[in-house]
N, C-alpha and C positions, 0 to 999 in steps of 0.2 A: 300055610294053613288057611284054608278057604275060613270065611266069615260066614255064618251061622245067617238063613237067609230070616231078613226082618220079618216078623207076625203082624200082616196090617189088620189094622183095627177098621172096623164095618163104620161108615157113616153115618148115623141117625139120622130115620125121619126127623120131623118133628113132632110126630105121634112120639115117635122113639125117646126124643128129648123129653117129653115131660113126662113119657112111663120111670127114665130114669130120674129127675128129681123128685119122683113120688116114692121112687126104690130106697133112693141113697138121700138122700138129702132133709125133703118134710111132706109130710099129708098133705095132698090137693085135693079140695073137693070139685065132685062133678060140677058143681055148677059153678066153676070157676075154672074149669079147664080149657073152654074157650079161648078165653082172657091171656091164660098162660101162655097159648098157641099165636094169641094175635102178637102179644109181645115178642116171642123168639122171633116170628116171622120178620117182624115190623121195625123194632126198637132196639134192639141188642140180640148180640148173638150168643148161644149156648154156650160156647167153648173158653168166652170170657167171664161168663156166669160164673160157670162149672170153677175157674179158679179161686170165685170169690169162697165157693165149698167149700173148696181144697184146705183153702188158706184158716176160714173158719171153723169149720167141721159142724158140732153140735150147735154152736153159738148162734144157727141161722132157724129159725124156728118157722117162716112164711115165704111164701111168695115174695108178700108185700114187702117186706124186711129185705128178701133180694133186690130188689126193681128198687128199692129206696138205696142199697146201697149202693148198687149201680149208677145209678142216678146221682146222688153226691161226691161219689168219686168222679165222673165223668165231669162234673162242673167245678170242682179242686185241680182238678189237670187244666182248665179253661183260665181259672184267676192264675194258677202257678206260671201257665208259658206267659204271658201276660207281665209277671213281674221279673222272668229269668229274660222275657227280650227287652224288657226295659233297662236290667242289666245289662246286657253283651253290647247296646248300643253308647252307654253312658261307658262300660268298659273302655272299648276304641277312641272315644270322643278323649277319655281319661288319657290313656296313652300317648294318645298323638298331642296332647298339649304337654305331658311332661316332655316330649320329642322335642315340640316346636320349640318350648320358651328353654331350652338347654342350649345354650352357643359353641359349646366343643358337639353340637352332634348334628349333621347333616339330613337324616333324614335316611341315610342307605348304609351307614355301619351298623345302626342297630338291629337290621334285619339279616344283613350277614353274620354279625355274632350270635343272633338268636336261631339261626340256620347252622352254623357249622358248631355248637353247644348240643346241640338237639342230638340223642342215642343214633337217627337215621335221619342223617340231613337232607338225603334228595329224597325218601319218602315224605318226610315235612313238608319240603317246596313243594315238589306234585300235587302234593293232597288241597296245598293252599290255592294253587291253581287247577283243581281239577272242576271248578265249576264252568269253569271260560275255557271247554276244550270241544273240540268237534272231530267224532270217527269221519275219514273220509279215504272213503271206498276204490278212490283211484290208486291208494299207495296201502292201504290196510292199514293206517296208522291214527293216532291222533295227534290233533294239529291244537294251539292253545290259539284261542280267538284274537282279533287285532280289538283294540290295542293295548291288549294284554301283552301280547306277543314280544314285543320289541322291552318289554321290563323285564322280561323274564331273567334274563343272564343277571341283571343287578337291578333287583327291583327295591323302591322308595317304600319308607310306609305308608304314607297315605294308598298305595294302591293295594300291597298286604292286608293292610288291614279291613281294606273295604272287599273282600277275598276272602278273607280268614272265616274257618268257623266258631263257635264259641268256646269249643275245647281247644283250639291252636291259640287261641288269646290267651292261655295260661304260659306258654315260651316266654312270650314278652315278658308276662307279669312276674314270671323267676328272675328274668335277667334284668329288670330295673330295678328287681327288690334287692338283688345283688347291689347293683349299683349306688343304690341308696337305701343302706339299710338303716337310716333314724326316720324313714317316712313309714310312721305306722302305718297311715289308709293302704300303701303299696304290700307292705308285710300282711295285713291281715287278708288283702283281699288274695295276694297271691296262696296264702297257706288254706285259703277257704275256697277255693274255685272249683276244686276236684269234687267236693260235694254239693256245689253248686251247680257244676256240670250235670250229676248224676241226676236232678233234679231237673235240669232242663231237658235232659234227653229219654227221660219216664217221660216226661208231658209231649214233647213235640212227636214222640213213636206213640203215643197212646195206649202205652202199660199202664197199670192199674195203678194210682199212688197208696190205696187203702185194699194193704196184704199183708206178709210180714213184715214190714216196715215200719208196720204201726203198735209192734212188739218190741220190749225191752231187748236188747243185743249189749249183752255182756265183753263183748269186745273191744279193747281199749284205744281210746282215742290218744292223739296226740297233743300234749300238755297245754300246750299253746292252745287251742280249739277249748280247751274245759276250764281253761282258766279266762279265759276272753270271754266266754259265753257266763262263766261263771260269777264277773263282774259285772253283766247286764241283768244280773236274775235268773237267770236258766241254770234248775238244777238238775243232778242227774237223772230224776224219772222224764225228763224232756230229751238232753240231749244220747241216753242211749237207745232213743227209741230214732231211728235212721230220718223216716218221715220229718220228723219236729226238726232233730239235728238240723239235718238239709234245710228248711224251710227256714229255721232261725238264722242261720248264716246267710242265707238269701235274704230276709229279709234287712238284717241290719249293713250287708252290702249296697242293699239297695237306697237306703238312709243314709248313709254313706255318700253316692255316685249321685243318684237323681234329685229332682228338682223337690223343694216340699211340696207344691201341688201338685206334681207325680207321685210320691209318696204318697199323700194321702188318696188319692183315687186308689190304690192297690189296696191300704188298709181298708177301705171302703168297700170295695171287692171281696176283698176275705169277711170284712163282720156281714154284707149280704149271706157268704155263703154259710157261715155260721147259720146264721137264723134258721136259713134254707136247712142246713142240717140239723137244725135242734125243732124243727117241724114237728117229727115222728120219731122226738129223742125216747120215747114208752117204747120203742120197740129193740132198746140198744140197753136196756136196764140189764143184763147179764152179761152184754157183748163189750168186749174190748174198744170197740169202737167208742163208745161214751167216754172212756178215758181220753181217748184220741182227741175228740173233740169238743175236751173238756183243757188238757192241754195247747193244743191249739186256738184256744181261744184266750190265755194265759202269754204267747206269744205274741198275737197282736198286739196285745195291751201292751206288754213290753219296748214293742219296738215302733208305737202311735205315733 
């Protein structure tokens, strides 16, 4: 049975873009139309706007209210990759000294048991090396780079992991949590990485962090995760709202891993962007957002 041919949708001017957030969205006056035009043009684009609508609906009452939300979102993505790469780095650095200072472990068993453990062990391996690979056009193939090349068949971790992305650092982190399961830092940080992950890779693709995320989700976590967060202070209106979750686990990983003058340079980041967001908090007096970032400003303190 043939497939039903798709209905494309017409592209908007940018006339077009602001007749529709005049339709659907809120009142622009004439003498602010300009303004509205020089920003879609200039500064953000309509079709990331348009979700912040989506996501909000009634809650967006201006312009200004748009262009601010956008705006503090876009510099929340900026402090978060910021403290999720100061993780993946402290991560690896973490790893390869439990490697080192272990004398039954070489250095190249634990990447083959963390490769043939893994659901699809040669997609793992490829993927870990698919940075250091080059198409070449005499044979139609790809070739993995020297000298990558020659570790491939039984590669060390120090060369793994300096390859690895930040979601393949979670293999290791099962398999030593296995191996030492009385090491809390290894237990929590392997059981909290998936939404650590999920929070580094909104930031580094530049999705929006403030959408539904930043709404309660009645869907149940895992024990361990509410009871651990539960002992640092974090109660349920934080951790089932996704945003916070993520963000508290990130941050107390990161208190955990990095240095305390690292640490505090990110807390220091985040209360900048507080303030930044509590600028033009008159205009979030209905909006969910004000919780958001009445919350999140409740986890910093927690986790100073």
């Amino acid at each position: 049975m043939d497939k039903p041919e798709q209905t494309k949708k017409p592209m908007l001017s940018f006339d077009d873009q602001v007749k529709w957030l005049n339709d659907n969205a809120f009142r622009i006056d004439k003498n602010e139309e300009n303004d509205v035009l020089l920003f879609l043009k200039r500064k953000n684009y309509f079709y990331k706007l348009q979700s912040y609508i989506d996501c909000f609906e009634l809650q967006i009452k201006s312009f200004d209210m748009l262009v601010d939300i956008s705006t503090i979102d876009m510099e929340l993505r900026y402090v978060m990759l910021k403290l999720c790469l100061d993780i993946e780095h402290a991560t690896k650095s973490y790893i390869l000294r439990i490697t080192t200072n272990d004398p039954k472990e070489d250095g190249y068993e634990i990447v083959k048991n963390v490769i043939e453990t893994d659901d699809n062990p040669k997609k793992f391996k490829n993927d870990i090396f698919s940075n250091v690979t080059k198409f070449d056009t005499s044979d139609n193939k790809k070739h993995i780079l020297e000298p990558y090349a020659s570790h491939f068949d039984n590669p060390p971790i120090w060369i793994v992991l300096e390859l690895s992305s930040f979601g393949k650092l979670r293999g290791f982190l099962k398999y030593l949590s296995t191996q030492r399961e009385n090491n809390s830092d290894l237990q929590y940080l392997e059981r909290s990485f998936k939404y650590i992950n999920i929070l580094r890779n909104n930031c580094a693709h530049n999705n929006p962090l403030i959408n539904n995320d930043i709404f309660i989700d009645e869907k149940a976590l895992p024990h361990y995760i509410v009871t651990t967060l539960g002992s640092d202070g974090i109660w349920s209106e934080i951790y089932k709202r996704p945003l916070l979750l993520n963000t508290a686990l990130a941050l107390k990983a990161h208190k955990k891993l990095c240095s305390d003058s690292s640490h505090q340079h990110r807390i220091e980041d985040l209360n900048q962007w507080l303030e930044r967001a509590n600028q033009k908090k008159h205009l979030y007096s209905d909006c969910e957002i004000k919780k958001m970032i009445e919350l999140m400003k409740k986890i910093v303190d927690i986790y100073v």
